[in-house]
TORTIVO-767540 format. One record per atom (N, C-alpha, C, O): x, y, z. Coordinates in steps of 0.1 Angstrom, whole numbers, padded with zeros to 4 digits, always signed. Example, Ala and Ser with C-alpha at 12.3 -4.5 7.8 and 13.67 -1.06 7.14 Angstrom:
2
+0132-0057+0078/+0123-0045+0078/+0132-0033+0078/+0142-0033+0085/+0128-0022+0071/+0137-0011+0071/+0129+0000+0079/+0134+0011+0080/
REM end
This chain:
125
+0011-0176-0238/+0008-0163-0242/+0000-0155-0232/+0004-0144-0230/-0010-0161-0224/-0011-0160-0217/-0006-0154-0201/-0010-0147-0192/+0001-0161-0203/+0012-0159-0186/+0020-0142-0193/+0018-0131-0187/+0026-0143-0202/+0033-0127-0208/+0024-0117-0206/+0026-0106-0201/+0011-0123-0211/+0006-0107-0208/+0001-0104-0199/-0002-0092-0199/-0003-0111-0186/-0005-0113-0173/+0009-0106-0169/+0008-0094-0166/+0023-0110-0169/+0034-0104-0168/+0034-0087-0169/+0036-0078-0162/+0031-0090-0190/+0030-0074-0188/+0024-0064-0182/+0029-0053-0182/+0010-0068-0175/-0002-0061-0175/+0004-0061-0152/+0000-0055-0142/+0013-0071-0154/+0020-0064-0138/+0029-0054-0140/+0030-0045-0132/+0038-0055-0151/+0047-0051-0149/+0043-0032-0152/+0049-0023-0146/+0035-0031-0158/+0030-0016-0161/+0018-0011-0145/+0013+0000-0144/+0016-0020-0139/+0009-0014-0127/+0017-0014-0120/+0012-0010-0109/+0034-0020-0116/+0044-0020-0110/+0049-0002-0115/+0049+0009-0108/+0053-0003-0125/+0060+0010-0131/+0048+0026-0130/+0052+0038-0127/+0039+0023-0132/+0032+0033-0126/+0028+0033-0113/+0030+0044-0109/+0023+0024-0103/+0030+0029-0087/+0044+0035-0085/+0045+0046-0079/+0054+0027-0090/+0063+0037-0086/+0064+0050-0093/+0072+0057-0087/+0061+0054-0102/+0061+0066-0105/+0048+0073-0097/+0054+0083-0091/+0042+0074-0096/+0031+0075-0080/+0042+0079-0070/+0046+0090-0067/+0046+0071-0067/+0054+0071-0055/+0063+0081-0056/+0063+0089-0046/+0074+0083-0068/+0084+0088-0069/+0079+0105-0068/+0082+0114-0061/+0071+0104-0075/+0067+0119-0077/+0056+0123-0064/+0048+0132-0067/+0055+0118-0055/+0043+0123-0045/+0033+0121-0045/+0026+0123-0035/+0027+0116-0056/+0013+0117-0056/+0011+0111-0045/+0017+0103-0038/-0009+0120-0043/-0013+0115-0031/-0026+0106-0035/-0030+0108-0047/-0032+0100-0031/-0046+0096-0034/-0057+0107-0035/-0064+0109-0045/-0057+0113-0025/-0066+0124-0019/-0061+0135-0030/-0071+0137-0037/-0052+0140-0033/-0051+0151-0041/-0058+0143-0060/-0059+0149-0070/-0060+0134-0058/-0066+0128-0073/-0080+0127-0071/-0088+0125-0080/-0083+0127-0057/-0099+0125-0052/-0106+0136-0053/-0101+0147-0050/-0120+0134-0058/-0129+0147-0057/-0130+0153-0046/-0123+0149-0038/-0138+0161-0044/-0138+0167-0030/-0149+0168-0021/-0151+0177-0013/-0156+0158-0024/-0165+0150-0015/-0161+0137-0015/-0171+0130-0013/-0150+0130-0016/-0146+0118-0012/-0137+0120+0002/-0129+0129+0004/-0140+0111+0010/-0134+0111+0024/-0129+0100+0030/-0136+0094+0038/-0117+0096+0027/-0108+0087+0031/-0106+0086+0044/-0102+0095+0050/-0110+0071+0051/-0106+0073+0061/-0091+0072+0070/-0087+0077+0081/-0084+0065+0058/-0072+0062+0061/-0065+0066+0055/-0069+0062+0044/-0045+0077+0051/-0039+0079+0046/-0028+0074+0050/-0023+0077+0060/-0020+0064+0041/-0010+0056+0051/+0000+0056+0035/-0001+0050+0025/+0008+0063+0040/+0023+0067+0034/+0035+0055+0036/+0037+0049+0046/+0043+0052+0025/+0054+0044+0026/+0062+0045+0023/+0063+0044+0011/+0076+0048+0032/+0087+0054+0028/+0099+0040+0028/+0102+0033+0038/+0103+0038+0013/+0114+0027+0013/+0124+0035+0010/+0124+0044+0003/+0141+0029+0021/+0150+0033+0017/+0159+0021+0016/+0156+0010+0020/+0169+0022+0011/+0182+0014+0004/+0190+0014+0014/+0188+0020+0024/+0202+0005+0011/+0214+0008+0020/+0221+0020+0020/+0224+0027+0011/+0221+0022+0036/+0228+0036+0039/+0240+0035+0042/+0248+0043+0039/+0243+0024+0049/+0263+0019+0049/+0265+0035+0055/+0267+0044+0047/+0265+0039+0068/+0272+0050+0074/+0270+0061+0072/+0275+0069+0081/+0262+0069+0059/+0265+0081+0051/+0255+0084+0059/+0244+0081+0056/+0257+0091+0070/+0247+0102+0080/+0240+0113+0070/+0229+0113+0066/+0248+0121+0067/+0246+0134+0057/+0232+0127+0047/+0220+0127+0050/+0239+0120+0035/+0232+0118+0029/+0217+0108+0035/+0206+0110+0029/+0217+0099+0045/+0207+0095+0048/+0195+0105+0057/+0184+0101+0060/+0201+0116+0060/+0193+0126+0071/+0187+0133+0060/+0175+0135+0060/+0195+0139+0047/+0188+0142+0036/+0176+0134+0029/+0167+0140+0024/+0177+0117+0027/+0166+0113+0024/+0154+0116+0032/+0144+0122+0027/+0156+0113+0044/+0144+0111+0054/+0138+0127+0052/+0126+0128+0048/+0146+0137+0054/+0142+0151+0051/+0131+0151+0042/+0119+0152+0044/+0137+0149+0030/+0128+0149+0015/+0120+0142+0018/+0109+0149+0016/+0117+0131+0023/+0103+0121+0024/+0094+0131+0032/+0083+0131+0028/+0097+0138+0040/+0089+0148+0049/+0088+0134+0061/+0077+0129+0064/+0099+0129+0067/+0096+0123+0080/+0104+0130+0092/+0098+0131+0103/+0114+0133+0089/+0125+0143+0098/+0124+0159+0097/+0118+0165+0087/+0129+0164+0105/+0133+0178+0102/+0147+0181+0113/+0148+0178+0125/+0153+0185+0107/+0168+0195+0113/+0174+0203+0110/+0175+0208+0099/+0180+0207+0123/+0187+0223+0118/+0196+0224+0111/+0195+0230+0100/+0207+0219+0114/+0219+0215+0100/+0227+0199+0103/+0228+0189+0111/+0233+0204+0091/+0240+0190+0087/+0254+0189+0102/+0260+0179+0104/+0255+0196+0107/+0266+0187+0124/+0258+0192+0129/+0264+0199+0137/+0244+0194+0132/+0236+0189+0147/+0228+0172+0146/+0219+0169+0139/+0233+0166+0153/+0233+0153+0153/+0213+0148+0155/+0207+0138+0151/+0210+0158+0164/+0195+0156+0173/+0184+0159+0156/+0185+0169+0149/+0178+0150+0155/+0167+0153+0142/+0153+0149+0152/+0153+0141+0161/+0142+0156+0146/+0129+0152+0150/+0118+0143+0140/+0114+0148+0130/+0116+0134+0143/+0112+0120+0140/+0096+0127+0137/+0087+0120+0143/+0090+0139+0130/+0077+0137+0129/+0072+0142+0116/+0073+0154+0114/+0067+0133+0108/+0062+0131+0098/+0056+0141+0093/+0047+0144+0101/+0055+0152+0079/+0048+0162+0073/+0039+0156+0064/+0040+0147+0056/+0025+0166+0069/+0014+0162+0061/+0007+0174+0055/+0001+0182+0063/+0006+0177+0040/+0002+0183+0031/-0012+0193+0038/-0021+0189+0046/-0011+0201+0036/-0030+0211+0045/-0041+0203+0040/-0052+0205+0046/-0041+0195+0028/-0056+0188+0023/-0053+0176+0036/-0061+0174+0045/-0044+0170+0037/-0047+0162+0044/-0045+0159+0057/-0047+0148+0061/-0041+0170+0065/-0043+0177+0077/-0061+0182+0081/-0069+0179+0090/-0062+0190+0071/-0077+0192+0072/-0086+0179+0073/-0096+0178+0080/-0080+0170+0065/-0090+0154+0064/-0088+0152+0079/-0098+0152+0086/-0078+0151+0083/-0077+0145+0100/-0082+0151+0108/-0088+0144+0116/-0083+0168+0112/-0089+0175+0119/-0108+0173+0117/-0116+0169+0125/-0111+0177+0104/-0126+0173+0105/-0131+0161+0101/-0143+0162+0099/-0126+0150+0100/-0133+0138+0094/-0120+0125+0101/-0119+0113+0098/-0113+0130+0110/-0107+0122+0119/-0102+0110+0109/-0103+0098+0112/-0095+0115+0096/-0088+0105+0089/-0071+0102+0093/-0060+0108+0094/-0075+0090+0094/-0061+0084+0104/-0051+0089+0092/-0052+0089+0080/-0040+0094+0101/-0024+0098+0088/-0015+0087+0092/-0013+0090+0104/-0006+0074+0090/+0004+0069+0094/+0013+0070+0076/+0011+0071+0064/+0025+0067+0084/+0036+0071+0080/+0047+0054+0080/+0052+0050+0091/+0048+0048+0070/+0053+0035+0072/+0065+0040+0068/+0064+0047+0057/+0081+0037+0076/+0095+0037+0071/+0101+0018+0073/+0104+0011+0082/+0101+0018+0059/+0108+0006+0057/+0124+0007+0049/+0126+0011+0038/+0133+0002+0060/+0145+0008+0057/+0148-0014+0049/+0146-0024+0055/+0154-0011+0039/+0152-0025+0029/+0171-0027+0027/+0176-0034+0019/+0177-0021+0034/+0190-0023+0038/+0200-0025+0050/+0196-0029+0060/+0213-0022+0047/+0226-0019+0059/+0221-0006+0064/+0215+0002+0056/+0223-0004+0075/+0223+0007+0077/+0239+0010+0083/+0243+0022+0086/+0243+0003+0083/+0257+0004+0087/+0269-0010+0081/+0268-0022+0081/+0279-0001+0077/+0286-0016+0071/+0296-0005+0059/+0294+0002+0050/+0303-0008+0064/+0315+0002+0052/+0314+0016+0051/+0320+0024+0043/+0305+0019+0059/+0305+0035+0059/+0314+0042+0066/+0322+0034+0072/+0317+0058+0068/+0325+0067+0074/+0318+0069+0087/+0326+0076+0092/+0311+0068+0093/+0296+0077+0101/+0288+0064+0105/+0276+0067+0104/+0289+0056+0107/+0281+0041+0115/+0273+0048+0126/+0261+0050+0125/+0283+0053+0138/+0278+0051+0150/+0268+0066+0147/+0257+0068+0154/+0272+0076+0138/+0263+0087+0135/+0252+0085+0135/+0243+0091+0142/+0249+0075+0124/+0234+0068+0116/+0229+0056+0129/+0217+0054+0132/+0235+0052+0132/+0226+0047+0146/+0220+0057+0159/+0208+0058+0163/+0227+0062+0163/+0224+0076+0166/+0214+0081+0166/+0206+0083+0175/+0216+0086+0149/+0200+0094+0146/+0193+0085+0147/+0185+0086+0156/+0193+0072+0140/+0179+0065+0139/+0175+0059+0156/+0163+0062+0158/+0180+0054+0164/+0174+0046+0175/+0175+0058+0187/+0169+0056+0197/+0183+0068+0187/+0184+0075+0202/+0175+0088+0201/+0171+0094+0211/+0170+0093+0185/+0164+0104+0183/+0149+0101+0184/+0141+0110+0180/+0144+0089+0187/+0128+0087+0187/+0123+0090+0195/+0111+0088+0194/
REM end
């Protein structure tokens, strides 16, 4: 009986992280405004990309890690967006921002666009 609700009582701090996650929240936007974090460290998981350039330049986009001009300019910039509360943290209270990309798949393997998606990821850093 025991071990179940140990289970359950993971399984609902599992499902509310990711909903955290999914939706953006930040730590600092839930913090008062005298709390000063020294550290903000972001984690971006993605899935198998299997070749799809398009759609994987659009994830990274939305995460706020890339920016580019359009979908056939091949060159993307590899630098992470950070919200003005926590730009301001780093400017006066020198709180570290890192940005973790954990890619948890193929990034190539049956797609149309392989050598695209290598490309962006290892020649654009």
């Amino acid at each position: 009986m025991r071990l179940v609700a140990l289970l359950l009582l993971l399984l609902f701090f599992l499902l509310g992280s990711l909903v955290d996650v999914c939706y953006g929240e930040s730590r600092v936007r839930n913090a008062t405004d005298h709390t000063i974090p020294l550290e903000i460290h972001r984690i971006v998981a993605v899935g198998d990309v299997h070749g799809d350039t398009d759609n994987f330049r659009k994830i990274l986009s939305m995460a706020g890690l890339i920016s580019y001009s359009s979908n056939t300019d091949k060159n993307v910039i590899w630098k992470p967006m950070w919200n003005e509360r926590e730009i301001e943290l780093h400017k006066t209270h020198f709180t570290k921002l890192r940005t973790t990309l954990i890619q948890m798949g193929d990034l190539i393997d049956r797609g149309e666009d392989d050598l695209g998606v290598l490309e962006m990821t290892f020649f654009s850093l």
